[in-house]
N, C-alpha and C positions, 0 to 999 in steps of 0.2 A: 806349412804355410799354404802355400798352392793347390797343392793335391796333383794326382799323378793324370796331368793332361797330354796328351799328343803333342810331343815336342817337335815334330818333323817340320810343321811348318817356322817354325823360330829357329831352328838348327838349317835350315833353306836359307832362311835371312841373312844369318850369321856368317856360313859359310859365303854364302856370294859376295859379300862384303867384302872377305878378306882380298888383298892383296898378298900369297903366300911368296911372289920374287923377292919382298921388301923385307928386311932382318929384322925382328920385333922389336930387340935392341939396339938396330939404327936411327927406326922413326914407326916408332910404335901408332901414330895417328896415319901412316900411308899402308899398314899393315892390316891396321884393322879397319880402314876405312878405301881403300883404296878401288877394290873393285864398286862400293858403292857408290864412291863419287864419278868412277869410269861409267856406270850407266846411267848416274841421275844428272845429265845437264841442269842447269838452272832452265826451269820454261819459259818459255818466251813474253809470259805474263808477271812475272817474277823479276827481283833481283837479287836474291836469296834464295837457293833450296837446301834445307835440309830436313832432318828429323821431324823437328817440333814444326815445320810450313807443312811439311806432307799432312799431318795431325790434323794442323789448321784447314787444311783443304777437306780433307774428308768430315772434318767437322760441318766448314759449310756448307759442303753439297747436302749432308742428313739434315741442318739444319733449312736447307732450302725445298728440300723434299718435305718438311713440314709441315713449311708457310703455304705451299703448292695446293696440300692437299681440302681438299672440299671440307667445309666447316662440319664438325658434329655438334651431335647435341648436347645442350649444356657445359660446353666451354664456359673458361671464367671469359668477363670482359676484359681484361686485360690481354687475354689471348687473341679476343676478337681483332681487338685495337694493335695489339702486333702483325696480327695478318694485313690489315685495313691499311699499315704505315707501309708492305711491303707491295701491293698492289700499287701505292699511289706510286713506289719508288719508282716502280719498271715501265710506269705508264710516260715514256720520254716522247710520246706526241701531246700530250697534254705540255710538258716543260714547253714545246718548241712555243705553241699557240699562244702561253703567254708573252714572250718574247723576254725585253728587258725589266718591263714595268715593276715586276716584284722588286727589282733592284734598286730601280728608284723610289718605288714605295718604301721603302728602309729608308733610302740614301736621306727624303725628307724628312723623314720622322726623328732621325739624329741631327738635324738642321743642317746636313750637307747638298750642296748642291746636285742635281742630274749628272751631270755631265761633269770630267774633269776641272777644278777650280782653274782657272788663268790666272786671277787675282784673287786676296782673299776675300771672301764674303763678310761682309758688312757685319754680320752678326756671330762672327766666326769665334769660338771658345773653345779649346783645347779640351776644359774640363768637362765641357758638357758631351760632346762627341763622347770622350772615352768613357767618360760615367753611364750614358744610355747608355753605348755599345756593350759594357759591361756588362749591365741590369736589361739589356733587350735580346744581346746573341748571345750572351756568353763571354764577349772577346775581349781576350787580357793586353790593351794596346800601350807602351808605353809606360807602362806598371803594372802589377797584380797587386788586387784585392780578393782576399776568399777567406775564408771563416774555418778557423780548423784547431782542433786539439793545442792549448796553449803547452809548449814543448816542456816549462819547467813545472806545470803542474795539470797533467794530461787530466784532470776532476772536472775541466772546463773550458771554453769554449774563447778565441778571441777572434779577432779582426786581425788577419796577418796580410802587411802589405810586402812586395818585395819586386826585383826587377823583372823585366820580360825579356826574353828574346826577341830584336827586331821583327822578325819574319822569315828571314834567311841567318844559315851560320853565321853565327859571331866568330866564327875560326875562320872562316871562308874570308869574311869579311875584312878582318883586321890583316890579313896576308893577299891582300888582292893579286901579287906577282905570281905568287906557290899555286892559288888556284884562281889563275886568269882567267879559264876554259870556264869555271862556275859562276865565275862573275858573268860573265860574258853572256852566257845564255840563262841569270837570273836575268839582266838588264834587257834580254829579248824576250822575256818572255813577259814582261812587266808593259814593253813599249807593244806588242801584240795584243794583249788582252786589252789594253788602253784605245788602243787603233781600231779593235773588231768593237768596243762600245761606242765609240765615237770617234769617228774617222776624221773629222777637223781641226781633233785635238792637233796641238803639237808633241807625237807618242813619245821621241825620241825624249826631248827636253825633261818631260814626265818623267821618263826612267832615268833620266841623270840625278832627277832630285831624291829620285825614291831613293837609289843606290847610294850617293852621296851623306845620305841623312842616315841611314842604316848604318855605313859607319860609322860615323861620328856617334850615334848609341852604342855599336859594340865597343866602342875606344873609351866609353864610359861605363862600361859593364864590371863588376867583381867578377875578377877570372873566377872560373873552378876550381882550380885550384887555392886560390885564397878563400872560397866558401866551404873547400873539402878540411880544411885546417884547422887546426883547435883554437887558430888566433880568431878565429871570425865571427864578430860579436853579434846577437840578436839586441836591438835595442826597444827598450817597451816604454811607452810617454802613454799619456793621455790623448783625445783627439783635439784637445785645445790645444794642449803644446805643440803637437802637429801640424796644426793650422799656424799656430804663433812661428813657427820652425824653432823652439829653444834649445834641438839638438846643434845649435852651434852652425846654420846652417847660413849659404851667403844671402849677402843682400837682397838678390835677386827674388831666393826663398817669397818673400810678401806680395812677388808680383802677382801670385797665380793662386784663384780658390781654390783651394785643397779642401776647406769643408763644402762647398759644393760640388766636388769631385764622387764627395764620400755620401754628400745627400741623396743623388742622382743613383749611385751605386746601388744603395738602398728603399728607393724610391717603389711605393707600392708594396710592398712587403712590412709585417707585422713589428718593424725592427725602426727605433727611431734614435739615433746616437748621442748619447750626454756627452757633451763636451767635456764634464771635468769627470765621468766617473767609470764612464767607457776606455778599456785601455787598448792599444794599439801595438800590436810586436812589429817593428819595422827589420827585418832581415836583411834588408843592404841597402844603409843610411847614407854611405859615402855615393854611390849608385846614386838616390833620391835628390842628394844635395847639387849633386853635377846635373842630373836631367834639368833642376830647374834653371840651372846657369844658360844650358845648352836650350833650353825652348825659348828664354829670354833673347837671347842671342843669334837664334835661329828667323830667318823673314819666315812672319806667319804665313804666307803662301803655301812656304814648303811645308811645314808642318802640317796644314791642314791638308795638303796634296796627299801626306803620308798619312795620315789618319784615311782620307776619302780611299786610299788604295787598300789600306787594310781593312776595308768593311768590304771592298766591294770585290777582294780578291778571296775572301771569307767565302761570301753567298754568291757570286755568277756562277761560279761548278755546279749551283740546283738549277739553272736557268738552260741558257743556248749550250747545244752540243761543241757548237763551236771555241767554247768557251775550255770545256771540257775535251777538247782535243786540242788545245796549246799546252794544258797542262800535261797531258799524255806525250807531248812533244819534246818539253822541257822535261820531264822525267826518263823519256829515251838519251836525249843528251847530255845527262849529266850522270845520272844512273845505271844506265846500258837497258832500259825498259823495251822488248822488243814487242811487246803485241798487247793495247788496251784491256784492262780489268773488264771483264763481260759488265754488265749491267747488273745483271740478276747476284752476282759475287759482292757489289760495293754495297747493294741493296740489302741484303745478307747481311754483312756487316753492319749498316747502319742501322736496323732493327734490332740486332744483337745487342747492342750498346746502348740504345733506347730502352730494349725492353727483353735484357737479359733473361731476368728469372722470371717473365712471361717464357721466351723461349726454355728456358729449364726445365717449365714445367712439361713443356711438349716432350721435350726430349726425356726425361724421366719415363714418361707415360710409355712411350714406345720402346724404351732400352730396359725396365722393367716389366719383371713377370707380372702377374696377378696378387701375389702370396706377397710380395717382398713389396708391393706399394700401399698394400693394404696394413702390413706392418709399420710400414714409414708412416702412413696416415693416422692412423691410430696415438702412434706417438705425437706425432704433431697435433693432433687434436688435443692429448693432456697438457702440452707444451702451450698450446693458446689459452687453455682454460684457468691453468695452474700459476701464467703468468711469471713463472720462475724459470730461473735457470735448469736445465737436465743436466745428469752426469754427460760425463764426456763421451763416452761411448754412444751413450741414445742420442745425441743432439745433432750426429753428423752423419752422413749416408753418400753412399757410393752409385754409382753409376754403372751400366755395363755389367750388371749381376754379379761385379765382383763383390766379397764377402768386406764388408766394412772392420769388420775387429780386425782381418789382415793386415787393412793398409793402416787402422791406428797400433795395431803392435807393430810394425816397422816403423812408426814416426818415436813409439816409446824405446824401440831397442837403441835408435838412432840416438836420442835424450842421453840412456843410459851409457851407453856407448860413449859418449862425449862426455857426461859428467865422470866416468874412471879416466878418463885422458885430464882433464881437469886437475882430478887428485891426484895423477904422478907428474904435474908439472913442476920442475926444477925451479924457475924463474918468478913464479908467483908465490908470494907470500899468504901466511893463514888468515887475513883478514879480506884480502880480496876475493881468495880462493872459497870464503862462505858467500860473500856476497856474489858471486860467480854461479855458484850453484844456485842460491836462490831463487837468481833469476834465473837459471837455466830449467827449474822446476815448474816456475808460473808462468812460463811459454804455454801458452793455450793451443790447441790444435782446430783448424777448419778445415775438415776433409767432405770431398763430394760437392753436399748440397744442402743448405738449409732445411731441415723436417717442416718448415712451415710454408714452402712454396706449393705444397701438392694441397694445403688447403684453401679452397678458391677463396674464399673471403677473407682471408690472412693477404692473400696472394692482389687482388682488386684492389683490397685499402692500399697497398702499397703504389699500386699507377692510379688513386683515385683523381688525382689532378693531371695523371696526363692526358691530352685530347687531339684526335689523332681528326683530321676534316677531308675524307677520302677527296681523294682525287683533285688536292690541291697544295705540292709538298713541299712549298716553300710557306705556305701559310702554315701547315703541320710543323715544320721544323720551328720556325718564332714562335709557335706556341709550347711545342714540348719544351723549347731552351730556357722561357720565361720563367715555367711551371719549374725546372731544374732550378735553376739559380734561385729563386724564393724560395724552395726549401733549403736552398744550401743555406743561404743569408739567415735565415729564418732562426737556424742551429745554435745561431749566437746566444739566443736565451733559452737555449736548453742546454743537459748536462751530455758532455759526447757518449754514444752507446759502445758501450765499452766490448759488447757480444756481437760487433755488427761485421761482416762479410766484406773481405775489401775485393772479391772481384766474382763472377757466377758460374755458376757451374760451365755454361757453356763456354769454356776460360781455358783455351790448353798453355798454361802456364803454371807456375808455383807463385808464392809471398811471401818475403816477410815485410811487418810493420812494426818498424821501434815503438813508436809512440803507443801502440795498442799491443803491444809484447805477441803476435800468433804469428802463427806460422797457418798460409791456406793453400789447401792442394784439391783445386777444384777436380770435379769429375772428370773435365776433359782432355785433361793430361794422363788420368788412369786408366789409360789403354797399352799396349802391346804399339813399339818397341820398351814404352817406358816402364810397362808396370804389366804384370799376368802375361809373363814369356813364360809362364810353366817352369822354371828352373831359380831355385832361391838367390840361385849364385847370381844369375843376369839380374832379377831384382835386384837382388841390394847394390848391384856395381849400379845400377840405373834410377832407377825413382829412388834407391836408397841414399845416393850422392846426392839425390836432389833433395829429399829431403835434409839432409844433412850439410848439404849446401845454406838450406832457408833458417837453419837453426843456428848455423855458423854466423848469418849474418848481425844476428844479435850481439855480435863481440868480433865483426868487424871494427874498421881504422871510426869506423861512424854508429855502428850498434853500440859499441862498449861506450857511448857517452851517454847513454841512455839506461835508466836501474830497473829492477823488476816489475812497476807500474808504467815507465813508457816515459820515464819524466827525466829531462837532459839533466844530467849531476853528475859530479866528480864523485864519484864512488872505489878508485881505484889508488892505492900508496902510491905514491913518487917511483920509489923506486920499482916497482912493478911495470911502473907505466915507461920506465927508461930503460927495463927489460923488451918490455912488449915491442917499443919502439924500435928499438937496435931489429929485431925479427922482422917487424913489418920493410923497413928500409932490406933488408934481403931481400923479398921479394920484391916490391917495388923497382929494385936494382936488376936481378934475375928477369925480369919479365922489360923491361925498358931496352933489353938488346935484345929482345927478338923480333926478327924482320921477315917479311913475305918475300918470294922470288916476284910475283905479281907487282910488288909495288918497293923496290929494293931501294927507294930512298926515304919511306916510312919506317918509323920502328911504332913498336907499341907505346902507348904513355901507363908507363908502370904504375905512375899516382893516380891518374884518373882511374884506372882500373884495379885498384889496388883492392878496393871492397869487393869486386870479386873475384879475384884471383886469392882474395882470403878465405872465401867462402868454397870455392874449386875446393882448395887444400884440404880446409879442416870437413869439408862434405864428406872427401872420397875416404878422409884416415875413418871418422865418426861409422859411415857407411859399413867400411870393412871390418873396424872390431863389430859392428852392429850383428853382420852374419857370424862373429864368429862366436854370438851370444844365443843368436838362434842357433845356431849347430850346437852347441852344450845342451840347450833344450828339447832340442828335434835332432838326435844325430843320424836318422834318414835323408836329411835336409845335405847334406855332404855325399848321398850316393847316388843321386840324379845325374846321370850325364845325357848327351845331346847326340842321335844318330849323326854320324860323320865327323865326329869331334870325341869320340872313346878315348883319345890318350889327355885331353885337355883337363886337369884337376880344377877344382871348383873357382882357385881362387885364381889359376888363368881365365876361368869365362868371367870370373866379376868383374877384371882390367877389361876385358871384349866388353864387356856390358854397359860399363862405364864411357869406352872410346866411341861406341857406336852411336850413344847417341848424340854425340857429336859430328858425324859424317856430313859436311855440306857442298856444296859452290856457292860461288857467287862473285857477281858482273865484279868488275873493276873499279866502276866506280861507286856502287853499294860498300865494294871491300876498303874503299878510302874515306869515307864517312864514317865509317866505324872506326877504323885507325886514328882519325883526326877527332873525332867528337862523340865516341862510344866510350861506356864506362866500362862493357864487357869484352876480353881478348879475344882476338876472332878464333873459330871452334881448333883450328888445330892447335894454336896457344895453348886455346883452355885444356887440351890434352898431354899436348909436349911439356907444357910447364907444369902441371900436375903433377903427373906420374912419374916424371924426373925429379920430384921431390918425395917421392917414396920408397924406403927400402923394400917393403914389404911386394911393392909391385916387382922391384928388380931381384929380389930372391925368387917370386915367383916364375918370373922367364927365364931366370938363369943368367942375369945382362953382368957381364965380367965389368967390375970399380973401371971408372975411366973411360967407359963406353958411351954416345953419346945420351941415352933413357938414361945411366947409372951414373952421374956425374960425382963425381968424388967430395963436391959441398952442398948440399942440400937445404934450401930452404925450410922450416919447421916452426910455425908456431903453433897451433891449436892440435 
């Protein structure tokens, strides 16, 4: 795989990590993580450090070194227009000089008033606010409407509406005693920003209605858990019955346009909706039927209050700094945030997410040789001409000069590795067990980087509509979000692209997507800790889990409702499914008692995080038969060892491999956010609960039955 690179500096890593006072088999996550968390504080611009932030950070500063450098010649224009977004960003003397007015130039344009309502305005319509704000920012207020992959028959495209999150927690919200402290300083920071636009207002009053009304939406919200549930129905009408409300819905229902909710939505873009032949998936109907109870029932003051706050809490952060230091204020206070995001880091990021595979292409350019981007090219040249799909191997490219067939034969050992686990399962029956594999075969792979980014005009068409107006970046941002959302909207009469990329190379994360059945491992997660430590074994315990993590998810509590094209179906026997069942409720059960000393009146919520704590499990087993498929085929791949680590066997560094990259901190109050309303277990979880469900880890350290890593029941489904 690797080849025989200098492992001293990853065997430095490795070692400084451990904590060798700590017994492997008392708490294998303080063992192998311990010295690294004794020197990695969280930074004071953080409320999380770990692995994958470190990544993120060095990612931005290369990516910032980029945008910095002096323009060359013949760049695409899209490149141009990402540098152009990043200069306007940094430019915060220009924000000041404008003062509020961009604000209020929105605020009119959605027919809200300047300044906080008192009363409600005369012309005041629910529908209409939320429908511009939709079709002018982006913003999902009070509902979501977005266009996306119809779930039972992924060939095509609908109009999916469904709830939103107030603004702040809906867990925070509905327990305002548990978390007083958040309440407390959401409602200052709502009556501050209120006060610093307009000091006349009455700030206080404003935030009682904001807070007050947020409730009463989360108290009308589908928990998560009843949307996590097999009970939880999508419902599909037409837009006329929607408008009619014939799902059964109350009286109230006919008070409020809902088809000029849905006009406005759409408004200016290529797309005009038939009422009887356009169909509508509504994803939480009981949610729709109550908001309209509650907006009936609500003095439209306050509603309109709550709309005017949620445009105007949206867009003042591009405006006065001042603005942008309450929110840094409120984010110390609930967060534990000690020291403001630089400018140049937020900027960074917001040009990354505008104009990712612009930035990809830079990065490519500079982390590639000569030889291997002229190859990429090449290929992507056939790939535009030919119009077609390439095999799997030619379509995807790696970053970092690492060798692209390595990281797709670990995605396929991974496959294969999981499909022999498949065939010796007890529990599953022969009719699921093919339809299992099959879709376990038509998991598509995205590795790296698209082969058509590095050709400029491939690359251009793609930002041909966005337009970037230096040095004026709240005018830039209404026009990039415009140009976004009309393509999104736009999608409805097209067929979804079934080959298309859900995140860019500059992405240090992994994916998977049911609906589109891949698995993506952008470039910028295949680096060293995760990937090209020179030693097979720390692979596959590392990006190999993670791979096998994203493959896992496909037959997660929520993947397995999903069949080999991506399309929601029952495809699984009864009793299969009351096997499966009994399994998943183990770990759900297993992971719901474990608790942090940090926050020792929190536990985990084993259901919310149940899909990945499926994915941990069946990653790390997939992962480890994965290498020991490589070592049948490479048996050199089993005689690498790591300077200062001679007695450690391979398949002790792949558990090190696996545990390190989960090594973090983080603030107290970052760490109870995730406990309350994260679907992932915080990283020592993800470790302790793991590896405690493996034999194969606990023969590896030697952990005696009944030890705490070696516990005598073990969790096992995939």
């Amino acid at each position: 795989m690797i080849g025989n690179l200098d492992n001293s500096p990853q065997a430095s890593r490795i070692i400084s990590s451990l904590n060798k006072d700590v017994e492997p088999c008392t708490d294998f996550y303080e063992f192998a993580c311990g010295g690294w968390i004794k020197k990695n504080p969280v930074p004071e611009w953080a409320t999380s450090w770990d692995q994958l932030a470190r990544l993120r950070e060095r990612l931005v500063s290369d990516l910032r070194e980029l945008l910095e450098m002096p323009d060359e010649e013949g760049l695409p224009s899209s490149v141009l227009k990402a540098k152009a977004l990043y200069r306007t960003c940094v430019n915060t003397d220009k924000l000041e000089s404008e003062g509020i007015k961009p604000i209020q130039r929105i605020l009119q344009e959605l027919s809200l008033p300047p300044t906080p309502p008192v009363e409600v305005s005369s012309n005041f319509s629910w529908e209409l606010v939320a429908g511009r704000g939709r079709r002018l920012l982006g913003l999902s207020v009070l509902l979501s409407v977005q266009v996306a992959e119809d779930v039972r028959n992924t060939s095509r495209n609908r109009v999916v509406i469904e709830q939103v999150s107030p603004g702040f927690s809906e867990r925070y919200l509905l327990a305002p005693e548990q978390f007083a402290h958040e309440l407390e300083q959401y409602h200052k920071y709502i009556r501050d920003m209120v006060a610093t636009a307009d000091p006349p207002t009455n700030a206080t009053a404003f935030a009682d209605d904001i807070v007050d009304f947020s409730k009463s939406l989360a108290k009308i919200m589908t928990p998560v858990e009843v949307r996590r549930s097999g009970t939880h129905l999508f419902h599909e009408v037409s837009v006329q019955q929607l408008v009619q409300g014939s799902g059964g819905g109350p009286a109230q229902w006919k008070e409020h346009k809902w088809e000029k909710y849905l006009e406005l939505v759409f408004a200016n873009t290529s797309v005009t909706l038939d009422p009887s032949a356009d169909r509508v998936i509504v994803m939480d109907l009981p949610y729709l039927q109550k908001l309209a109870t509650l907006l009936s029932d609500t003095k439209p003051v306050v509603v309109e209050r709550f709309l005017w706050w949620s445009v105007f809490s949206t867009v003042a952060p591009m405006t006065l700094s001042a603005f942008r230091d309450l929110g840094f204020a409120f984010s110390r206070a609930v967060f534990g945030l000690q020291q403001r995001t630089p400018r140049w880091k937020s900027c960074t990021a917001n040009v990354n997410a505008n104009f990712g595979v612009a930035l990809s292409y830079l990065y490519v350019k500079r982390h590639f040789d000569q030889t291997s981007r002229q190859k990429v090219k090449n290929i992507a040249l056939t790939y535009v001409k030919s119009e077609v799909l390439l095999p799997r191997s030619e379509q995807f490219f790696v970053a970092e000069q690492v060798d692209i067939f390595q990281a797709i034969e670990m995605v396929e050992d991974v496959r294969s590795a999981f499909a022999e686990a498949v065939e010796e399962l007890d529990w599953m029956d022969s009719t699921t067990r093919v339809k299992t594999l099959s879709k376990l075969s038509a998991i598509r792979n995205f590795v790296g980087f698209p082969a058509w980014l590095l050709t400029a005009e491939q690359l251009d068409k793609h930002y041909k509509h966005a337009e970037v107006v230096e040095n004026s970046l709240f005018e830039t941002y209404l026009k990039l979000t415009k140009a976004a959302v009309k393509k999104s909207l736009e999608t409805l009469r097209e067929k979804p692209d079934r080959n298309r990329w859900v995140a860019t190379a500059t992405t240090v994360n992994a994916f998977y997507s049911a609906t589109l059945n891949s698995v993506t491992f952008p470039a910028g997660i295949l680096q060293p800790p995760f990937y090209g430590n020179g030693i097979e074994a720390i692979n596959y315990g590392s990006i190999g889990a993670i791979m096998g993590h994203e493959v896992t998810h496909g037959f997660d509590d929520q993947g397995r409702r999903y069949d080999a094209e991506g399309n929601l179906k029952q495809w699984w026997s009864a009793a299969t499914l009351e096997h499966y069942h009994g399994r998943v409720q183990c770990i759900v059960d297993q992971y719901s008692r474990y608790h942090l000393p940090q926050l020792p009146n929190y536990t985990v919520h084993g259901f919310n995080t149940q899909g990945e704590n499926i994915a941990d499990n069946g990653g790390l087993r997939a992962a480890l038969h994965a290498y020991t498929l490589l070592t049948k085929r490479e048996p050199a791949a089993r005689r690498h060892t790591l300077p200062g680590l001679p007695h450690y066997k391979p398949e002790q560094l792949f558990f090190l491999g696996f545990a390190q990259i989960w090594c973090g901190n983080s603030t107290v109050g970052a760490l109870k956010s995730k406990m309350v309303e994260g679907v992932h277990s915080p990283n020592k979880i993800r470790v302790i609960g793991t590896l405690s469900n493996s034999k194969e880890f606990a023969d590896a350290w030697q952990c005696p039955l009944g030890s705490p890593m070696n516990p005598e029941h073990k969790c096992v489904l995939w």
